[in-house]
N, CA, C and O atoms as a Tripos MOL2 file, in Angstrom:
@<TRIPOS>MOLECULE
protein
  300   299    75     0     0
PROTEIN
NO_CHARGES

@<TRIPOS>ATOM
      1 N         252.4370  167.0030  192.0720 N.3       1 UNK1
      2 CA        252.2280  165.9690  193.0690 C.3       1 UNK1
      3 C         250.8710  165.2840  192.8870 C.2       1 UNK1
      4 O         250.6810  164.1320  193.2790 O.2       1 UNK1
      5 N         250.0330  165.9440  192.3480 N.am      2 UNK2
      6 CA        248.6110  165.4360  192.2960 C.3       2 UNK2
      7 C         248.3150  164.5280  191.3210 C.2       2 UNK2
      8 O         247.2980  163.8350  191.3480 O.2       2 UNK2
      9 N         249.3190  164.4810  190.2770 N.am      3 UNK3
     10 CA        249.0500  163.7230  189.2320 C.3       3 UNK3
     11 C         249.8810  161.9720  189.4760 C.2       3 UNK3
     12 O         249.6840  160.8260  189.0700 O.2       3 UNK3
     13 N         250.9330  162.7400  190.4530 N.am      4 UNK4
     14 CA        251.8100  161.2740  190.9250 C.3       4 UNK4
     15 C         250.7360  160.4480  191.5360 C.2       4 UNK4
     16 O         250.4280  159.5000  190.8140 O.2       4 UNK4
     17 N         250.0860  160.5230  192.6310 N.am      5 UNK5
     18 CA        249.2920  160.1490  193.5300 C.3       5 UNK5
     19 C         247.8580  159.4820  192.7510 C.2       5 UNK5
     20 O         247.3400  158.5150  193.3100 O.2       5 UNK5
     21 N         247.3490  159.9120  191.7010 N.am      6 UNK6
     22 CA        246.5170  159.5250  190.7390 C.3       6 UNK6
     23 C         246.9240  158.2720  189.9300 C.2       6 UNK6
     24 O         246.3930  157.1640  190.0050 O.2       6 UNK6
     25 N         247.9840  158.6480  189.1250 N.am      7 UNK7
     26 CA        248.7450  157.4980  188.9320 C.3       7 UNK7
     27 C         249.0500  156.4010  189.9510 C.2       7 UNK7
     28 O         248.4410  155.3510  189.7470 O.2       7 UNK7
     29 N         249.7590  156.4250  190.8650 N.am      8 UNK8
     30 CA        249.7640  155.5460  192.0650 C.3       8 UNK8
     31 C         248.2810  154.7880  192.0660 C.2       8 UNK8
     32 O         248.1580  153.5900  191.8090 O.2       8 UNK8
     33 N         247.2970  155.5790  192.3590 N.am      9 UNK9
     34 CA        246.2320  155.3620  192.7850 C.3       9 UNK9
     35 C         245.4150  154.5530  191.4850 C.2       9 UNK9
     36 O         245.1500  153.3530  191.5560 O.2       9 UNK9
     37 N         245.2270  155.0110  190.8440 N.am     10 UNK10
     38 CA        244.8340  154.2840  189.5370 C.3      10 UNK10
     39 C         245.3930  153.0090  189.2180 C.2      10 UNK10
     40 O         244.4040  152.3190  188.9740 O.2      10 UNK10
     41 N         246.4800  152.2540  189.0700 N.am     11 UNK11
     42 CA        247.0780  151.0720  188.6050 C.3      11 UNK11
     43 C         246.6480  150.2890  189.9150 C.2      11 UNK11
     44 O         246.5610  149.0750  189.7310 O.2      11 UNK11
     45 N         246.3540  150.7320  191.2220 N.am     12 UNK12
     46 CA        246.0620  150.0130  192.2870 C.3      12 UNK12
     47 C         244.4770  149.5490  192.4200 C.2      12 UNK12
     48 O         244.2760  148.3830  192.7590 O.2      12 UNK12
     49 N         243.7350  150.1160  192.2540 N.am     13 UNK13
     50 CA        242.0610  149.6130  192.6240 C.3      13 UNK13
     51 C         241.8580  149.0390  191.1680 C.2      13 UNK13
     52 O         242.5310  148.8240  190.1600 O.2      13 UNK13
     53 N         240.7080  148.9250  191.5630 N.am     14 UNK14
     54 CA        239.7120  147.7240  190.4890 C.3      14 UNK14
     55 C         238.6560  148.8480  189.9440 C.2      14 UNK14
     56 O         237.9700  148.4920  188.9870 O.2      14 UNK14
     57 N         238.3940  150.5640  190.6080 N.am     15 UNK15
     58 CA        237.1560  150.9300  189.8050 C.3      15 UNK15
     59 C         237.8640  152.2280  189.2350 C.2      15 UNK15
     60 O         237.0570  153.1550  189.2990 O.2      15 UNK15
     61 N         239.3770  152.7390  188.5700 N.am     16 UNK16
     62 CA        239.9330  153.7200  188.4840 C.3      16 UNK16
     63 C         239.2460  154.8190  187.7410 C.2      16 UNK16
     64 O         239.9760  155.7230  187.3350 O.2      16 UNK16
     65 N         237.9340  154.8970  187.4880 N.am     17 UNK17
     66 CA        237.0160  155.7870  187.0220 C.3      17 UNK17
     67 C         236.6660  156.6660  188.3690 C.2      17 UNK17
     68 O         236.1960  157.7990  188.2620 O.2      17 UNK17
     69 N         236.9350  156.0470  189.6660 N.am     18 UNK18
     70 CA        236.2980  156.6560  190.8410 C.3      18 UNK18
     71 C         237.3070  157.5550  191.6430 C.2      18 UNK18
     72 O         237.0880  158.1750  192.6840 O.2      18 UNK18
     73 N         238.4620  157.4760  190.9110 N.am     19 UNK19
     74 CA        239.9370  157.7480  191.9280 C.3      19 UNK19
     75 C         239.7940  159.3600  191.8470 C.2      19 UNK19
     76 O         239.8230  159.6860  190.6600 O.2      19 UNK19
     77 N         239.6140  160.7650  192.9200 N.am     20 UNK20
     78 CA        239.7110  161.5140  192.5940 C.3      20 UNK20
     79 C         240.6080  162.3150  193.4590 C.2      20 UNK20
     80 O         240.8750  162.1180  194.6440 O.2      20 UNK20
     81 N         240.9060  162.9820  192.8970 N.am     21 UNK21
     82 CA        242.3630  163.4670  194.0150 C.3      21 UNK21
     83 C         242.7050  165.1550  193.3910 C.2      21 UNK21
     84 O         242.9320  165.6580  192.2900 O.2      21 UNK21
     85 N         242.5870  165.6200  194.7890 N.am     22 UNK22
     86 CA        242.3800  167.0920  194.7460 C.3      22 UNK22
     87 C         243.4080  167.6290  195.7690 C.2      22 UNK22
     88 O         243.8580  167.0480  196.7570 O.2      22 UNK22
     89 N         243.7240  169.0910  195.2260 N.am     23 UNK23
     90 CA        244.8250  168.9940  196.1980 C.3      23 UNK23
     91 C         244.7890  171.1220  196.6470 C.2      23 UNK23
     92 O         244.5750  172.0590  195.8780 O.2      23 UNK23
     93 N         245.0450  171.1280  197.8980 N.am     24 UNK24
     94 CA        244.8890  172.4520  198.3810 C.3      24 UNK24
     95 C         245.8180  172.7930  199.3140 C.2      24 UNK24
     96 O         246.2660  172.0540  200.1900 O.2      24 UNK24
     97 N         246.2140  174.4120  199.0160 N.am     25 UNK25
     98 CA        247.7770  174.2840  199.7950 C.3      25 UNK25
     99 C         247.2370  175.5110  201.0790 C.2      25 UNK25
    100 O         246.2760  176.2610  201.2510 O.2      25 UNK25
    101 N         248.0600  175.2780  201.5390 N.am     26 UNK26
    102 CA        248.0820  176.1860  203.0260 C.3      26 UNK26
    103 C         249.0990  176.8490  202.8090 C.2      26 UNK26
    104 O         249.8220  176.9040  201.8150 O.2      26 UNK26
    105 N         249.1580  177.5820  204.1990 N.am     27 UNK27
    106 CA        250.6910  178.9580  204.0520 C.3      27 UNK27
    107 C         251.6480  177.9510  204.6430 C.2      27 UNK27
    108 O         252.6260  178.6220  204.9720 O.2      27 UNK27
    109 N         251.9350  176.3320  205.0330 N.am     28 UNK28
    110 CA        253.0960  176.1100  205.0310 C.3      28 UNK28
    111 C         253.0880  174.5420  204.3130 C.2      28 UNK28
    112 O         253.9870  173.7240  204.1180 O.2      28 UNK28
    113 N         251.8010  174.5440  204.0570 N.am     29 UNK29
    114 CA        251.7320  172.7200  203.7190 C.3      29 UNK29
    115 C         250.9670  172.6230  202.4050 C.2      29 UNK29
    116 O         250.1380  173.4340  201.9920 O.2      29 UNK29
    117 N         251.3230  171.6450  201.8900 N.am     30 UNK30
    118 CA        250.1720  170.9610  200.6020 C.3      30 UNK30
    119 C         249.1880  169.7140  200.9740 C.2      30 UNK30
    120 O         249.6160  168.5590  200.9900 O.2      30 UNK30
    121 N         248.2730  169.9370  201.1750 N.am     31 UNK31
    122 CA        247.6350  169.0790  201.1650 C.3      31 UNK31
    123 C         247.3550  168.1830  199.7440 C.2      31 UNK31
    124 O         247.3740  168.6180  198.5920 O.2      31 UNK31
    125 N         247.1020  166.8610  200.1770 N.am     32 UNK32
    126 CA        246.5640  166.4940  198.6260 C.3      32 UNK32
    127 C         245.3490  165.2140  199.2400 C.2      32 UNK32
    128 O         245.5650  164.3690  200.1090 O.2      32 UNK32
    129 N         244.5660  165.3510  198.7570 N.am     33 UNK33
    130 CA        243.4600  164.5260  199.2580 C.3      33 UNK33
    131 C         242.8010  163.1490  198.2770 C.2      33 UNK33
    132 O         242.0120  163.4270  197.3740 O.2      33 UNK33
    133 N         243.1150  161.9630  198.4840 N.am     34 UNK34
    134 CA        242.9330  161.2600  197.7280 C.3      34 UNK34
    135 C         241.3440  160.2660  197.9760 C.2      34 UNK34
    136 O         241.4200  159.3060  198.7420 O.2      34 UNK34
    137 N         240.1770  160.5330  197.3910 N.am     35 UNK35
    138 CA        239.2390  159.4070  197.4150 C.3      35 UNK35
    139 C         238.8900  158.4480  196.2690 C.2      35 UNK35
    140 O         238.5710  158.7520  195.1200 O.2      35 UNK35
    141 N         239.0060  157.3050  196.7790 N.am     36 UNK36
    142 CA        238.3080  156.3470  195.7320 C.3      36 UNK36
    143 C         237.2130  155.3220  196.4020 C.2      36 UNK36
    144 O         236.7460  155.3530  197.5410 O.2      36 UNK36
    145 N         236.9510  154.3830  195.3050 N.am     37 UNK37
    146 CA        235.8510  153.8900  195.8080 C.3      37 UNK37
    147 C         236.0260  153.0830  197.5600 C.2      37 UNK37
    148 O         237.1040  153.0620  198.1550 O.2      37 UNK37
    149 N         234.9030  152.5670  198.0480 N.am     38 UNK38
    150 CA        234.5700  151.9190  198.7990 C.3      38 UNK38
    151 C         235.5480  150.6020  198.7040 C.2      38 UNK38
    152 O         236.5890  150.2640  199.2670 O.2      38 UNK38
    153 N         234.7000  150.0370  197.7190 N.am     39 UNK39
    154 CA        235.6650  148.5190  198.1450 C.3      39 UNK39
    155 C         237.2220  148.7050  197.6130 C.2      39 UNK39
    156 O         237.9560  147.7800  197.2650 O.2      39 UNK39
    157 N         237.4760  149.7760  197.6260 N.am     40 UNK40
    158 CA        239.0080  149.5080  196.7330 C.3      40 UNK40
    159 C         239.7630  150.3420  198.2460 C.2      40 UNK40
    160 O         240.9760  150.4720  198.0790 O.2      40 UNK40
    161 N         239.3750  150.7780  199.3270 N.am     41 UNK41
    162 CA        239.6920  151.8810  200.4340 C.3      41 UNK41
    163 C         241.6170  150.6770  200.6640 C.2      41 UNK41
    164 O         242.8210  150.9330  200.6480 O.2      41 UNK41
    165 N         240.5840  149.2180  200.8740 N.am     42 UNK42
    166 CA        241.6540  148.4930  201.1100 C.3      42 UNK42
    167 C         243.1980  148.1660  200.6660 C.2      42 UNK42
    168 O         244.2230  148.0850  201.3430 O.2      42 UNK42
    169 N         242.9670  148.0130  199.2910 N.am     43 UNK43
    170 CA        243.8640  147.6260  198.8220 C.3      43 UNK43
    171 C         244.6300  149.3480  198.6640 C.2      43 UNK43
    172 O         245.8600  149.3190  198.7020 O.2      43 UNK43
    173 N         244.1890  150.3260  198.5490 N.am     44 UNK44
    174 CA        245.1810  152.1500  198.9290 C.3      44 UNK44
    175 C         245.7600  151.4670  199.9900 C.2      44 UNK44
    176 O         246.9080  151.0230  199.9920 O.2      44 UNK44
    177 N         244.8960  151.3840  200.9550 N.am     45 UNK45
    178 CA        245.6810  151.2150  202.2130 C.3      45 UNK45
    179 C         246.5070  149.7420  202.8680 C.2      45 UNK45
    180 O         247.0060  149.5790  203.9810 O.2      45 UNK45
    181 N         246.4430  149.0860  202.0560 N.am     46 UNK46
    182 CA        247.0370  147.8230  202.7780 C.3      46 UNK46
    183 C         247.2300  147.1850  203.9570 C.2      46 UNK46
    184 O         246.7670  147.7810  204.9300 O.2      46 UNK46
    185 N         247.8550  145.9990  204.1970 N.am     47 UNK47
    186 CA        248.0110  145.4330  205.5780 C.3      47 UNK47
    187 C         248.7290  146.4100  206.4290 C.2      47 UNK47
    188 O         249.7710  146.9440  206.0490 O.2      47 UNK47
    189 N         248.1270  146.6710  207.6870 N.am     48 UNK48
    190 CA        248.7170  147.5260  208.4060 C.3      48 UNK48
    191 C         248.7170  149.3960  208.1560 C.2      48 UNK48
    192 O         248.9510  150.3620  208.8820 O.2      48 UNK48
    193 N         248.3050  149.1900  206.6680 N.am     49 UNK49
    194 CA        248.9120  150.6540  206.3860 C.3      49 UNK49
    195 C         250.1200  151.2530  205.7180 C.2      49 UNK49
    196 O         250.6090  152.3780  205.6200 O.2      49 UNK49
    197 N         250.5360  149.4390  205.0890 N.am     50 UNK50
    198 CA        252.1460  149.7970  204.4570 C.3      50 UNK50
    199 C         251.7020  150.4830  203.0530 C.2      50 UNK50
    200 O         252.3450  151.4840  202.7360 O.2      50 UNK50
    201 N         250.9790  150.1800  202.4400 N.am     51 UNK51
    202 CA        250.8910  150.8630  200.9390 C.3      51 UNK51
    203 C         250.8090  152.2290  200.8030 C.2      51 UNK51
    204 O         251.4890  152.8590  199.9930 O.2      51 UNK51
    205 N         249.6800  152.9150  201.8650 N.am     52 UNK52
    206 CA        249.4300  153.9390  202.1750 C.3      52 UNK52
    207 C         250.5350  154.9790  202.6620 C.2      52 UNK52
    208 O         250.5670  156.1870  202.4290 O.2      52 UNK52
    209 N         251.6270  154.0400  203.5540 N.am     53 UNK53
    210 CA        252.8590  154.5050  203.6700 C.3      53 UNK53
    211 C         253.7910  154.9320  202.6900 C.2      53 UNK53
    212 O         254.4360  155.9810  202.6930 O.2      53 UNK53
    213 N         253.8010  153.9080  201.7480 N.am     54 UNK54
    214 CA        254.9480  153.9620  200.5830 C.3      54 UNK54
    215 C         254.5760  154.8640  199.7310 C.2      54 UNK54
    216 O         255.4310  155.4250  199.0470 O.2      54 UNK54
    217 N         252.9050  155.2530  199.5770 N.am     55 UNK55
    218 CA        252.2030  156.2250  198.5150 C.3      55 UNK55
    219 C         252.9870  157.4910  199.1610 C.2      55 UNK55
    220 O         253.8640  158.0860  198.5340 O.2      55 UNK55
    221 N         252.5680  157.8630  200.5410 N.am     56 UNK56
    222 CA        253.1840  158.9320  201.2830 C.3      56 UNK56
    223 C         254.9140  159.2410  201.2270 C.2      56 UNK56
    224 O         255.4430  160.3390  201.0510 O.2      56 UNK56
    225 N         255.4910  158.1170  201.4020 N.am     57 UNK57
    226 CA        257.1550  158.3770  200.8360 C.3      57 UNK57
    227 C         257.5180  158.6090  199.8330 C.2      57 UNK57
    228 O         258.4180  159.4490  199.8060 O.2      57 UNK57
    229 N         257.0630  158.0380  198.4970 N.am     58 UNK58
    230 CA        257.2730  158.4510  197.2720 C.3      58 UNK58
    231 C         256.9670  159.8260  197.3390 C.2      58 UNK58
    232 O         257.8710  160.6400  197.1520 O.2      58 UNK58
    233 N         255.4420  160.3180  197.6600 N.am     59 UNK59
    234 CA        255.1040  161.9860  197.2650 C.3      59 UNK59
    235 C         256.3350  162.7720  197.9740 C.2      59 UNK59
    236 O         257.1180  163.4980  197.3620 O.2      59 UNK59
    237 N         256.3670  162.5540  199.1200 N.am     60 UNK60
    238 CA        257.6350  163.2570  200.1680 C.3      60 UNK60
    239 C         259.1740  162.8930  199.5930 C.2      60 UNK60
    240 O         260.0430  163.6500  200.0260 O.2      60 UNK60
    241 N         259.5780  161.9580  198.7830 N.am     61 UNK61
    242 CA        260.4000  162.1450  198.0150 C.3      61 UNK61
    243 C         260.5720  162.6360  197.0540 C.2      61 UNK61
    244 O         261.7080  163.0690  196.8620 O.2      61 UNK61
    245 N         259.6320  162.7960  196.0810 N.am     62 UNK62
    246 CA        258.9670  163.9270  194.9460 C.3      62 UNK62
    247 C         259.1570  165.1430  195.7720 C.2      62 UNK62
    248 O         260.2950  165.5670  195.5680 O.2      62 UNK62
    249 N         258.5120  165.8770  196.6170 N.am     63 UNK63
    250 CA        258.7090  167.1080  196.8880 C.3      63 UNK63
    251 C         259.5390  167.5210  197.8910 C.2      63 UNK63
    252 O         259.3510  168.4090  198.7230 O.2      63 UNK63
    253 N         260.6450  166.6650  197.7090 N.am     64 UNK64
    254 CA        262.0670  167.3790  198.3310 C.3      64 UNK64
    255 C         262.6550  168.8390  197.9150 C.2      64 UNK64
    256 O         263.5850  169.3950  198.4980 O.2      64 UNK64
    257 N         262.1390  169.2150  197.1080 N.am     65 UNK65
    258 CA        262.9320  170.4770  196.3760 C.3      65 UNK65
    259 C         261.6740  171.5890  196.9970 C.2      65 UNK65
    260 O         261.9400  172.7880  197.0690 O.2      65 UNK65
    261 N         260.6250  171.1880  197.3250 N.am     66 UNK66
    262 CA        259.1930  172.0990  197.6760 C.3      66 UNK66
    263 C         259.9890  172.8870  199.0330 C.2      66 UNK66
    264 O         260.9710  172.7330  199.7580 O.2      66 UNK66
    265 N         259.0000  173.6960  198.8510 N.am     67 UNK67
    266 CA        259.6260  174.6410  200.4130 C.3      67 UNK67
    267 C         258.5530  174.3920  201.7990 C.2      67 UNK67
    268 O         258.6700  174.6140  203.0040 O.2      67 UNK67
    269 N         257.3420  173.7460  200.8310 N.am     68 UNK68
    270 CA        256.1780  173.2190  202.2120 C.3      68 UNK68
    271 C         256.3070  171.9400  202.0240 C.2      68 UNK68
    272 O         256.6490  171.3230  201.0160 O.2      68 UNK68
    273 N         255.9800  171.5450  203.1670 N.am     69 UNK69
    274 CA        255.1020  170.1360  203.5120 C.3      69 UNK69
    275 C         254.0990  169.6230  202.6650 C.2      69 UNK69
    276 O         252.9980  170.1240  202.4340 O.2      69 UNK69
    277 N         254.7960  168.1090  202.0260 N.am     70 UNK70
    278 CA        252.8530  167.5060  201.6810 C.3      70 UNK70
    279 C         252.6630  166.7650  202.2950 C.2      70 UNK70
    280 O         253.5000  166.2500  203.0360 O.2      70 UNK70
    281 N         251.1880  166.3680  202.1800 N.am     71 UNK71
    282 CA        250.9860  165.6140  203.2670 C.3      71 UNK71
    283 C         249.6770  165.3610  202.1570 C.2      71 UNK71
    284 O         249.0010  166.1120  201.4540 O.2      71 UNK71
    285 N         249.7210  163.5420  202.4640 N.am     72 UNK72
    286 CA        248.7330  162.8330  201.1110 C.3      72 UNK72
    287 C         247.6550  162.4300  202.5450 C.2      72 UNK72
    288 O         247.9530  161.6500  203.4490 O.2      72 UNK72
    289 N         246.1040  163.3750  202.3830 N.am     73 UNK73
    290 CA        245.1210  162.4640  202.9050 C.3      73 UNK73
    291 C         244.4670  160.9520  202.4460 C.2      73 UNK73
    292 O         244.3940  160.9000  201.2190 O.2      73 UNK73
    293 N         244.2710  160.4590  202.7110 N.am     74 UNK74
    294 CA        243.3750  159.3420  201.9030 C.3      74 UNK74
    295 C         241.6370  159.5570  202.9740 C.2      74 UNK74
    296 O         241.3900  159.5050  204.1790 O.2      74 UNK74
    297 N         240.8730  159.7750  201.8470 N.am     75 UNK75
    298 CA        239.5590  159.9180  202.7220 C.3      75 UNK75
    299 C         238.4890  158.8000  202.0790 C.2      75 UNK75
    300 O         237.3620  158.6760  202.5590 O.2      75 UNK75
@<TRIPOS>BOND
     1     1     2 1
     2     2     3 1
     3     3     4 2
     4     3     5 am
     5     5     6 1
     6     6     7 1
     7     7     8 2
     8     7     9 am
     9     9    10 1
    10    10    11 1
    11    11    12 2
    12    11    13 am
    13    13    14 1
    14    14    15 1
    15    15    16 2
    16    15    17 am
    17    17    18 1
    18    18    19 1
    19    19    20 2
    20    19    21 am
    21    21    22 1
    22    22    23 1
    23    23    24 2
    24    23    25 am
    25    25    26 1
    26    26    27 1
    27    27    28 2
    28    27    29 am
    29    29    30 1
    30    30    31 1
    31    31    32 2
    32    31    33 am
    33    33    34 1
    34    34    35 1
    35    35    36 2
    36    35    37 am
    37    37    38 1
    38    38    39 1
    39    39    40 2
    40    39    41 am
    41    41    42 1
    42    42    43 1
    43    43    44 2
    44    43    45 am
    45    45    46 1
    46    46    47 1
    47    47    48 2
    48    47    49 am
    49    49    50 1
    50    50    51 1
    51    51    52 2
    52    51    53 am
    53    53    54 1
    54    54    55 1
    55    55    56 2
    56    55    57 am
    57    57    58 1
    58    58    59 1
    59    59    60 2
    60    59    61 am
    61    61    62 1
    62    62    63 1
    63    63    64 2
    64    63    65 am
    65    65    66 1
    66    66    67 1
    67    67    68 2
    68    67    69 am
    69    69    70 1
    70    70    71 1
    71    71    72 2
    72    71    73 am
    73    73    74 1
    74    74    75 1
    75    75    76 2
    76    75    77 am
    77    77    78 1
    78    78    79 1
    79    79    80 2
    80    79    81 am
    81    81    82 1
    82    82    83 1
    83    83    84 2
    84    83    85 am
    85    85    86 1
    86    86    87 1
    87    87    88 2
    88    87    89 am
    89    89    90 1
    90    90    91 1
    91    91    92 2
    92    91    93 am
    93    93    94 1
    94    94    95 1
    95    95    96 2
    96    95    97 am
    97    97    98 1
    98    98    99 1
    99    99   100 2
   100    99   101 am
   101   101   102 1
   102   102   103 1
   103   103   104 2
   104   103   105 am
   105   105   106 1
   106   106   107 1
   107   107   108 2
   108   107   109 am
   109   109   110 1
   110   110   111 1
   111   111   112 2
   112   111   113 am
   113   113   114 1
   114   114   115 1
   115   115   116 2
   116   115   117 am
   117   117   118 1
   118   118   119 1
   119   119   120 2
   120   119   121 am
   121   121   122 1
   122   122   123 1
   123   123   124 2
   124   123   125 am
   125   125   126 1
   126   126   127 1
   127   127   128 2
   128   127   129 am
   129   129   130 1
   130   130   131 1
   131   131   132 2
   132   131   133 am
   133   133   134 1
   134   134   135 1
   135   135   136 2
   136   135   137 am
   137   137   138 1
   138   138   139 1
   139   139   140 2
   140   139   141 am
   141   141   142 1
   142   142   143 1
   143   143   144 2
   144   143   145 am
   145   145   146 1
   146   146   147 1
   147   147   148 2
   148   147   149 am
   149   149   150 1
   150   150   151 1
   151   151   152 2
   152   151   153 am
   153   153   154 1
   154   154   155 1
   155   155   156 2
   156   155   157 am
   157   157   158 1
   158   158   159 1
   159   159   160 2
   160   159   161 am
   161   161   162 1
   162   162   163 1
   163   163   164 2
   164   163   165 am
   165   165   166 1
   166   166   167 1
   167   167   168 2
   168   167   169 am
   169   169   170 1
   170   170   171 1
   171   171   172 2
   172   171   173 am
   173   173   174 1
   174   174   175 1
   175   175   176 2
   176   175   177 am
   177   177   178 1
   178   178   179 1
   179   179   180 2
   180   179   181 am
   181   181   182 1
   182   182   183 1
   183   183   184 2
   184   183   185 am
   185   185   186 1
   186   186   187 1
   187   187   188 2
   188   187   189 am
   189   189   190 1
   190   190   191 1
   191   191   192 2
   192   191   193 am
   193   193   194 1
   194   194   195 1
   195   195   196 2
   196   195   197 am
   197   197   198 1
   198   198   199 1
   199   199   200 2
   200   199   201 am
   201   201   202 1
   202   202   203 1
   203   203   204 2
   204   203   205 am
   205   205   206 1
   206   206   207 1
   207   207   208 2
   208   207   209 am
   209   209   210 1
   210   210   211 1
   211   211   212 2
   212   211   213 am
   213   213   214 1
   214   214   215 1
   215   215   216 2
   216   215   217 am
   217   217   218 1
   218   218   219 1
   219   219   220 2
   220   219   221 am
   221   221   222 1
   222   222   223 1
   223   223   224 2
   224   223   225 am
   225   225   226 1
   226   226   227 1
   227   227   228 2
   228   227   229 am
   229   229   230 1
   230   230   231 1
   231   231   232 2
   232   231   233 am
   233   233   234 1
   234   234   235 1
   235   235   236 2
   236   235   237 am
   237   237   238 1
   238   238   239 1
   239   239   240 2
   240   239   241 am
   241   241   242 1
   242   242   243 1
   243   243   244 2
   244   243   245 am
   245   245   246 1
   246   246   247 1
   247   247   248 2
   248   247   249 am
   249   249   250 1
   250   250   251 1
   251   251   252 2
   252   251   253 am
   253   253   254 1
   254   254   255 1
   255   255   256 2
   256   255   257 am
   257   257   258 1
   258   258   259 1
   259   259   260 2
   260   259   261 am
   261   261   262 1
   262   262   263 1
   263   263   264 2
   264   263   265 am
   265   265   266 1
   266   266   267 1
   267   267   268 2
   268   267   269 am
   269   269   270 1
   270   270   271 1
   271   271   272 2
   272   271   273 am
   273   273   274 1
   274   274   275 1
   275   275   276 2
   276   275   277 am
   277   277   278 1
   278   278   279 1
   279   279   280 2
   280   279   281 am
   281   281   282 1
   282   282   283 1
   283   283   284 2
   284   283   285 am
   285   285   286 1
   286   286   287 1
   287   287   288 2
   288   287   289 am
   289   289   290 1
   290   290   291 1
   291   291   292 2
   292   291   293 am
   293   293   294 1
   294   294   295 1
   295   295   296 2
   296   295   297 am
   297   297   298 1
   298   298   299 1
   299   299   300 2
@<TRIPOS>SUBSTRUCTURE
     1 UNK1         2 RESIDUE 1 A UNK
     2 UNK2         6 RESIDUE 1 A UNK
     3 UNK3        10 RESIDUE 1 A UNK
     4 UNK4        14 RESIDUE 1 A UNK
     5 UNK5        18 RESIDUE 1 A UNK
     6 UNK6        22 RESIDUE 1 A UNK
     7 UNK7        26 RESIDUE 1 A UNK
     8 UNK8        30 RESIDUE 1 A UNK
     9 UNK9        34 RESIDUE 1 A UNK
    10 UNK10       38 RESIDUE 1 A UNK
    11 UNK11       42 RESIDUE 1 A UNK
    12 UNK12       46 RESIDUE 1 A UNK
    13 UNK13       50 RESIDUE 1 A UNK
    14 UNK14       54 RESIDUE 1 A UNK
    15 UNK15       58 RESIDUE 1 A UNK
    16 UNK16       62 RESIDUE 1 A UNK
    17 UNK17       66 RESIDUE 1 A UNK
    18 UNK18       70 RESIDUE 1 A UNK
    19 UNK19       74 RESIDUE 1 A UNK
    20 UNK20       78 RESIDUE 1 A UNK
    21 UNK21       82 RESIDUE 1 A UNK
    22 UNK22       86 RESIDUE 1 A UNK
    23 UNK23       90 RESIDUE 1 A UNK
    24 UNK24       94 RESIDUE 1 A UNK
    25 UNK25       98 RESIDUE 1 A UNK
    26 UNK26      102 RESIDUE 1 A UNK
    27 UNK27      106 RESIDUE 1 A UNK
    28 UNK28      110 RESIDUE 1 A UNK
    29 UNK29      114 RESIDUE 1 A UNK
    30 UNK30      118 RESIDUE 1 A UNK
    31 UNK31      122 RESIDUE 1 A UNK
    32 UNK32      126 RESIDUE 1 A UNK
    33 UNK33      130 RESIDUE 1 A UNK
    34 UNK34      134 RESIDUE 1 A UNK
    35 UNK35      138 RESIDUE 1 A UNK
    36 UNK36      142 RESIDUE 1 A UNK
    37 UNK37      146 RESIDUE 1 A UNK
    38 UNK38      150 RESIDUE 1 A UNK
    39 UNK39      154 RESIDUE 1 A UNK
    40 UNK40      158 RESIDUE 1 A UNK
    41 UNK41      162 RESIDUE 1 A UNK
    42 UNK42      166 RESIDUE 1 A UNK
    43 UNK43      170 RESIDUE 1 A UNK
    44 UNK44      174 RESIDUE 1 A UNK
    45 UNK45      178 RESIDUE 1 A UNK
    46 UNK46      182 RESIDUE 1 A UNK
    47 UNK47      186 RESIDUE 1 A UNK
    48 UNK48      190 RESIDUE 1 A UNK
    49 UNK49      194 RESIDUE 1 A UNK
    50 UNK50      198 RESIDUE 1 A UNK
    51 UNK51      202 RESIDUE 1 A UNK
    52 UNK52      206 RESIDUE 1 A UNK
    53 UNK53      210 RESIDUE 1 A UNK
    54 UNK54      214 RESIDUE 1 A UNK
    55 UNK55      218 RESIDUE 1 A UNK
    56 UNK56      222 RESIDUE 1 A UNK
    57 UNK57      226 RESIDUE 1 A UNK
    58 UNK58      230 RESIDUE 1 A UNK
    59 UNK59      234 RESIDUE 1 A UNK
    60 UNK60      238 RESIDUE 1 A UNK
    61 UNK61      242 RESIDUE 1 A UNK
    62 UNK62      246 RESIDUE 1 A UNK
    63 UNK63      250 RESIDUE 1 A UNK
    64 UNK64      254 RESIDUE 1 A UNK
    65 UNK65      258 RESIDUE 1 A UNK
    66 UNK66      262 RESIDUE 1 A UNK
    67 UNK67      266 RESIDUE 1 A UNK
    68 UNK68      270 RESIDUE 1 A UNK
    69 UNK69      274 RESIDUE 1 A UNK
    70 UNK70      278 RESIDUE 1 A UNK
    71 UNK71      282 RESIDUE 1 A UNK
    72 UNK72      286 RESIDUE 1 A UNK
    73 UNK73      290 RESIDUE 1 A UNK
    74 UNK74      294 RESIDUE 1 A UNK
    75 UNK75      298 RESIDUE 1 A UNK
């Protein structure tokens, strides 16, 4: 999952040297935590929050077969 979200994340901003994405699981969930730069926060997240959405559906369609929860931070 961590490498999907990188990818995602990378073809989207302007500084993809900064994109770092780390990921830590709990006893029922995966976290995956995505930061990149400053001026690029926007375009991850888009109008409203739709991009940020669709990043989150793709991963949650990727880990349909998982037995936990992911759940993509963006920080």
């Amino acid at each position: 999952m961590k490498e999907l979200v990188k990818v995602i994340a990378v073809s989207l901003v302007d500084h993809p040297e900064e994109v770092v994405v780390t990921e830590r699981e709990t006893d029922k969930a995966i976290i995956i935590e995505l930061h990149v730069a400053q001026d690029d926060m926007g375009k991850v997240i888009g109008k409203q929050g739709r991009i940020a959405k669709a990043i989150r559906s793709v991963v949650k369609a990727a880990a349909s077969g998982e037995e936990k929860k992911v759940i993509v931070d963006i920080a």
